[in-house]
C-alpha distance (Angstrom), angle and dihedral (degrees) to the residues before:
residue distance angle dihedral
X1 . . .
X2 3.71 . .
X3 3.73 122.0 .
X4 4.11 119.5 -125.0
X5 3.41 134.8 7.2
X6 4.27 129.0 179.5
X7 3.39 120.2 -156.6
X8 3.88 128.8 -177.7
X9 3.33 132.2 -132.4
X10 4.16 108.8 155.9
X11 4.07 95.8 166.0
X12 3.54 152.5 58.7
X13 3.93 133.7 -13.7
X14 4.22 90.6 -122.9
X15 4.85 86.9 48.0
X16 4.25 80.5 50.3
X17 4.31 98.0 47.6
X18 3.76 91.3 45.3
X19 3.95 90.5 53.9
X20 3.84 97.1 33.0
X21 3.95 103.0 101.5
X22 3.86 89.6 38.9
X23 4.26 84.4 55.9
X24 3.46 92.9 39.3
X25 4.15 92.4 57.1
X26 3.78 104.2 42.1
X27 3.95 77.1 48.7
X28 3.32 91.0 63.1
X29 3.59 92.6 64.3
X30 3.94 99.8 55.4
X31 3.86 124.9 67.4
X32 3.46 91.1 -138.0
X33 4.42 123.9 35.3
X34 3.72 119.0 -169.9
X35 3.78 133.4 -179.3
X36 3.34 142.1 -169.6
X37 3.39 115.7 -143.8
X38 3.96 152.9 169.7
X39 3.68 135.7 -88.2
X40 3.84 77.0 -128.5
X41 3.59 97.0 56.3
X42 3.87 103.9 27.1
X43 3.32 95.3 98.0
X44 3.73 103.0 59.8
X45 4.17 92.1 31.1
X46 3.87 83.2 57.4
X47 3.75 91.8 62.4
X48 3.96 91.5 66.0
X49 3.90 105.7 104.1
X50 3.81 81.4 -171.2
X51 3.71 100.7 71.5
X52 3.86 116.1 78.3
X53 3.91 90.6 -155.3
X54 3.48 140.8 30.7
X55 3.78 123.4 -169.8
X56 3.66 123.7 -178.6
X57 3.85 122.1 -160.4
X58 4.26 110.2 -159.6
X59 3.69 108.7 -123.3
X60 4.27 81.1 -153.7
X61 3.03 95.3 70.2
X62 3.71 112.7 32.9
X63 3.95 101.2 157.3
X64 3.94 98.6 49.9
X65 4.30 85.4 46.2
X66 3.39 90.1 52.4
X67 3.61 103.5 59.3
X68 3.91 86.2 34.8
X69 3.70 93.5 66.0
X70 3.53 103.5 29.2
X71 3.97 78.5 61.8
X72 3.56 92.4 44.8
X73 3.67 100.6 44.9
X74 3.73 106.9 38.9
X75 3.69 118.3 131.8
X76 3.77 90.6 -11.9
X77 3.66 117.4 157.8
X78 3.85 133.6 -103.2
X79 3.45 151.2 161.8
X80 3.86 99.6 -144.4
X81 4.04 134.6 -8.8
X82 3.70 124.8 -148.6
X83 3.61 115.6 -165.0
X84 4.31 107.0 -164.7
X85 3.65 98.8 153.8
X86 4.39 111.6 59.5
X87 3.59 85.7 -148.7
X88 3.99 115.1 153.8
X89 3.80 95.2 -121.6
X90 4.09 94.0 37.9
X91 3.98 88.0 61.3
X92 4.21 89.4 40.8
X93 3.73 90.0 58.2
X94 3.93 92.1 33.7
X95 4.10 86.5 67.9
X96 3.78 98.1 35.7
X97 4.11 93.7 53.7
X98 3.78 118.0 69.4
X99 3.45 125.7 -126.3
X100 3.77 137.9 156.2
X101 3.67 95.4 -134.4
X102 3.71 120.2 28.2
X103 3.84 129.4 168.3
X104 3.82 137.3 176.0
X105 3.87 148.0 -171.7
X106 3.72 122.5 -118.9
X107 3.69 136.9 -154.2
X108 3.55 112.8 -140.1
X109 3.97 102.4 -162.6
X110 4.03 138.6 178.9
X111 3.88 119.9 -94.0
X112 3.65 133.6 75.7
X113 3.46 85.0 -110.8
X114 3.69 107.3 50.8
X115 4.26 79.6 46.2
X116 3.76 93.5 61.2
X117 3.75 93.7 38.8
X118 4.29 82.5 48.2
X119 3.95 84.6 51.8
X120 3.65 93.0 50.6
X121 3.81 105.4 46.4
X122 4.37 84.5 47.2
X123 3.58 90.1 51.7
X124 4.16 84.6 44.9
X125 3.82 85.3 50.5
X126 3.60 93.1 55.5
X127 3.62 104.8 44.5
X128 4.28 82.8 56.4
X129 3.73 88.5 48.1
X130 4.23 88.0 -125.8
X131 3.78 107.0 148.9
X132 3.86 121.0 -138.8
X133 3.65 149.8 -158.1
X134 3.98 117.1 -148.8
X135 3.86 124.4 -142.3
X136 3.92 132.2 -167.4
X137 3.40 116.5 -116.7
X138 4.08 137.5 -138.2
X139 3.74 91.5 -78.0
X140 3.93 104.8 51.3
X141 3.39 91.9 41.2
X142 3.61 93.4 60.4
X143 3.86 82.7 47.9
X144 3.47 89.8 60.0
X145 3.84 104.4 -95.0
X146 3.68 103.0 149.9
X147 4.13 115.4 -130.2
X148 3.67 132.3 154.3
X149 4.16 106.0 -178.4
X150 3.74 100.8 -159.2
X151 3.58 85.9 61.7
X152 3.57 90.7 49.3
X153 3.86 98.3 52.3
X154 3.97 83.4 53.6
X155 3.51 81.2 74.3
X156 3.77 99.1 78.9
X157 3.97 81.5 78.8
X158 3.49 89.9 84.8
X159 4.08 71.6 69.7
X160 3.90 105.6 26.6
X161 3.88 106.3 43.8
X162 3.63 90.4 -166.6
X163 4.08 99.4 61.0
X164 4.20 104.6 121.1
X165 3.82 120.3 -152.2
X166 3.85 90.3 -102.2
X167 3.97 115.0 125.1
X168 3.77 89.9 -162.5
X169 3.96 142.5 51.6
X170 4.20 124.3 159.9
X171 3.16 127.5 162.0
X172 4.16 129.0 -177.0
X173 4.04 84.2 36.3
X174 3.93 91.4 86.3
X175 3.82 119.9 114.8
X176 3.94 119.3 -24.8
X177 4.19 105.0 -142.2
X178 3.93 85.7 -117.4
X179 3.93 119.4 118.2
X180 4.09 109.8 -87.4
X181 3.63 112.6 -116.0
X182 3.97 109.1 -153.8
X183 3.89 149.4 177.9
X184 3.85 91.7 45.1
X185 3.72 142.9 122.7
X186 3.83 125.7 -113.9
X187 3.54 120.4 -142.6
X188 3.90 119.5 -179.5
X189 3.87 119.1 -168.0
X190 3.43 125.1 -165.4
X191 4.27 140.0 140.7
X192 3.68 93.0 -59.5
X193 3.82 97.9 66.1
X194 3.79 87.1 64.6
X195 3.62 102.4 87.5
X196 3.45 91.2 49.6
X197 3.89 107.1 125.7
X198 3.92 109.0 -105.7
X199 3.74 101.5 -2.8
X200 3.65 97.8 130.1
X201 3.84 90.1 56.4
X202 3.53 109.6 38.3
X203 4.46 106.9 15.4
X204 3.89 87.0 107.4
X205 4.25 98.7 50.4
X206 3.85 80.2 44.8
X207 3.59 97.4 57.6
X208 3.81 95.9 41.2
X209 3.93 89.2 55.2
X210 4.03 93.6 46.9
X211 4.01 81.2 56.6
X212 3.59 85.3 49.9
X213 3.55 99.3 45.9
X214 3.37 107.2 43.7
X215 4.33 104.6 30.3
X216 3.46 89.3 -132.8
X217 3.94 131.2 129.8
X218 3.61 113.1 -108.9
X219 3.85 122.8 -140.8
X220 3.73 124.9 -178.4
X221 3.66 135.6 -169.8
X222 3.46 135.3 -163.4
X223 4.38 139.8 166.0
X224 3.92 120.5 -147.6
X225 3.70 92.3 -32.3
X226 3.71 113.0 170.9
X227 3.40 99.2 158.7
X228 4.17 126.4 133.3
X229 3.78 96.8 -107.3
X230 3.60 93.8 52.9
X231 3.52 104.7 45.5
X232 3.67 80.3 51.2
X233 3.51 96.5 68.1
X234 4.12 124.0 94.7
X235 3.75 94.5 -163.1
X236 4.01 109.9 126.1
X237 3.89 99.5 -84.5
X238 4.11 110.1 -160.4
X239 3.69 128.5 -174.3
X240 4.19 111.5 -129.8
X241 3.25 117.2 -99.0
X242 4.13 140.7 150.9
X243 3.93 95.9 -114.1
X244 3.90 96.8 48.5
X245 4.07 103.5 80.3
X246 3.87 92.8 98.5
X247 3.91 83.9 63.5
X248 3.55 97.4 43.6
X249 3.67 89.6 50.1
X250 3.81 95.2 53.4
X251 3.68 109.3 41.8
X252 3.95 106.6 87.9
X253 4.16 85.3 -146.9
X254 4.09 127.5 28.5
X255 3.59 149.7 175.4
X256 3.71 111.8 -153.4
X257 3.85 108.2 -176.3
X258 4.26 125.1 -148.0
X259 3.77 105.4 -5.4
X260 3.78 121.8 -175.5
X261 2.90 120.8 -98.2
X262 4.10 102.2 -112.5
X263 4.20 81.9 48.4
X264 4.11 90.5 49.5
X265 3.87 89.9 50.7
X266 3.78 96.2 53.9
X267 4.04 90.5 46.4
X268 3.65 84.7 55.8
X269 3.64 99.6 46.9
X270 4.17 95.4 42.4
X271 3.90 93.7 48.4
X272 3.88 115.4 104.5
X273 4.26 81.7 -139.3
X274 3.72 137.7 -0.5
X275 3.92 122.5 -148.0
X276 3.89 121.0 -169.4
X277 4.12 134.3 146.4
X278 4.14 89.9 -101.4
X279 4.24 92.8 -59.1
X280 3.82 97.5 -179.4
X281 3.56 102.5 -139.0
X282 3.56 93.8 38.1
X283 3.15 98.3 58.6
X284 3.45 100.6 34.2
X285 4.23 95.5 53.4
X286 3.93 83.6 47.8
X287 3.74 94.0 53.0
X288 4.09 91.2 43.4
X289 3.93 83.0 52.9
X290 3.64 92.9 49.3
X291 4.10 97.4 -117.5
X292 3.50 117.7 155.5
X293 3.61 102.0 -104.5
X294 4.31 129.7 -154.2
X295 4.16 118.5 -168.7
X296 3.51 120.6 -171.9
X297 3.42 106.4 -148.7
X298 3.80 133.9 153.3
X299 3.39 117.5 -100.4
X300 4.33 103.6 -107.1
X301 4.12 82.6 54.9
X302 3.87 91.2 65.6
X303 3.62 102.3 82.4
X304 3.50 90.9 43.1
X305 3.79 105.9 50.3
X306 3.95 87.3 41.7
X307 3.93 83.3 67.2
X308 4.10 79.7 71.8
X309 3.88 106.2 44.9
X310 3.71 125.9 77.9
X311 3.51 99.0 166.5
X312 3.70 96.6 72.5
X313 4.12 96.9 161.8
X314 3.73 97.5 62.4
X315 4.35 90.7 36.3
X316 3.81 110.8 82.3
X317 3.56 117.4 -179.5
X318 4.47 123.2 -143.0
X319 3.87 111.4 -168.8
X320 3.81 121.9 -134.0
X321 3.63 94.7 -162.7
X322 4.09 138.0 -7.7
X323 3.45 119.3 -142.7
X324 3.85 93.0 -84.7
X325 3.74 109.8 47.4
X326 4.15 132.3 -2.5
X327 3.94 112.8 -114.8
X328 3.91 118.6 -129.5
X329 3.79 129.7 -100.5
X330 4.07 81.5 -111.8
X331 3.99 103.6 50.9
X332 4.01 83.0 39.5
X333 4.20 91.0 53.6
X334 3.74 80.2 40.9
X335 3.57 94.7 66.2
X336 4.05 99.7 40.7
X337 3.70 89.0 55.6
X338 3.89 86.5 57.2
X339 4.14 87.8 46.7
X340 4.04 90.3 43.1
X341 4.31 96.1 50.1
X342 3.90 88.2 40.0
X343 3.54 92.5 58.2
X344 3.84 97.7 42.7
């Protein structure tokens, strides 16, 4: 068994789940794992018992980081480097640590400039003998370049023998000792339900009739939101806390407002479905739990958030708008009640 490893992983919650059982494998072959991380991520990441070192690099204040761990990092010592991220100060360190093995992920994007700078940084590759796996960016997938990145991080077992065709491994997120709620409906609301045509009128009536239509108990999360919609709504709105679960249990439709974490995962994996407009985590956790999963999306999103999804049986997709007209809060309620009584 070799002894260290560094991987990096600078961005969001959803870029870490799709990559965790991949990191969690080639971690089993070092003594030692370390990662960098984000201020976004370092919450989650620092759950991991499985990683002997967590660093996280604040986004806020990018400049000051910079020359912080460019300080701290140069001509360290590793086994291997694994570069997930593209970020600027990821591939700086990448070439100022030393490694015997080091490999990275590459954004191929449009633009004849972003091509020659693409040319460049391969050739750069090559001349340091680091070997590399390229992935399509925003743009060419919404130009119909076809890319699904947990496949391509399965890659690395051309490397790792032991890397399974899992997407997803967490560990310490497993079962609070709180009493299971069940049979219910999870909403999530965040920024991206605002442009949703008619929400700030009619969201409320359209909960109260997917109560009605399906018989199901409706709970609905939410973090910091302070958006028009939401303030609009006259569904019982609670703050978390420990001693509230006999009120959760008996109101038939509820709003409970910034949840931890370790509380927010076991709503997601108890819920008979979870809704959201594409929130990462959510629907990531509810996918690793094997929940039947809806995202409302627009339409020109599809291609792109399909690049994260491998489990495509249990992930049903309800479009916002098409590329001709937006669809109301009611026609798109309209259609998850369909989804919800199919499934049930």
């Amino acid at each position: 068994m070799k002894d260290k490893i560094l991987f990096f992983s600078i961005d969001r919650l959803g870029d870490y789940l799709i990559r965790s059982n991949v990191i969690k494998k080639i971690s089993e072959n070092y003594k030692n794992s370390e990662i960098v991380v984000s201020d976004t991520n370092s919450k989650l990441i620092s759950s991991q018992n499985f990683f002997s070192k967590i660093i996280e690099f604040d986004k806020k204040n990018k400049n000051k980081n910079k020359i912080k761990f460019i300080l701290t990092f140069f001509r360290k010592q590793y086994d291997s480097a694994i570069c997930f991220d593209g970020k600027n100060i990821s591939n700086i360190i990448f070439f100022i640590i030393k490694a015997n093995f080091k490999h990275t992920f590459i954004y191929k994007k449009k633009g004849i400039l972003n091509k020659i700078k693409f040319f460049l940084f391969v050739k750069i590759l090559n001349i340091f003998n680091i070997s590399y796996t390229i992935l399509y960016s925003r743009d060419l997938i919404e130009k119909d370049y076809f890319e699904n990145y947990p496949s391509k991080y399965k890659l690395l077992k051309k490397y790792y023998q032991n890397i399974t065709e899992d997407t997803y491994y967490l560990e310490n997120f497993e079962k609070t000792n709180k009493p299971k709620l069940n049979n219910y409906i999870l909403i999530h609301l965040d920024e991206k339900f605002c442009d949703i045509e008619g929400i700030e009128k009619s969201f409320n009536n359209v909960l109260i009739n997917l109560l009605k239509n399906t018989d199901k108990k409706i709970i609905i999360t939410t973090y910091k939101n302070n958006f028009q919609y939401y303030k609009n709504l006259s569904i019982n709105k609670i703050k978390y806390n420990n001693s509230q679960n006999l009120i959760i249990k008996n109101e038939k439709i509820i709003i409970i407002e910034d949840l931890p974490l370790k509380e927010f995962y076991d709503l997601i994996n108890n819920s008979l479905i979870n809704i959201s407009c594409h929130a990462g985590f959510f629907v990531h956790i509810s996918l690793y739990n094997k929940k039947r999963t809806i995202d409302i999306i627009n339409e020109y999103e599809e291609k792109w958030l399909n690049t994260w999804i491998t489990d495509t049986d249990r992930y049903k997709i309800v479009h916002k708008s098409n590329t001709k007209e937006k669809y109301s809060i009611e026609e798109i309620f309209k259609k998850i009640t369909t989804q919800i009584n199919e499934s049930h």
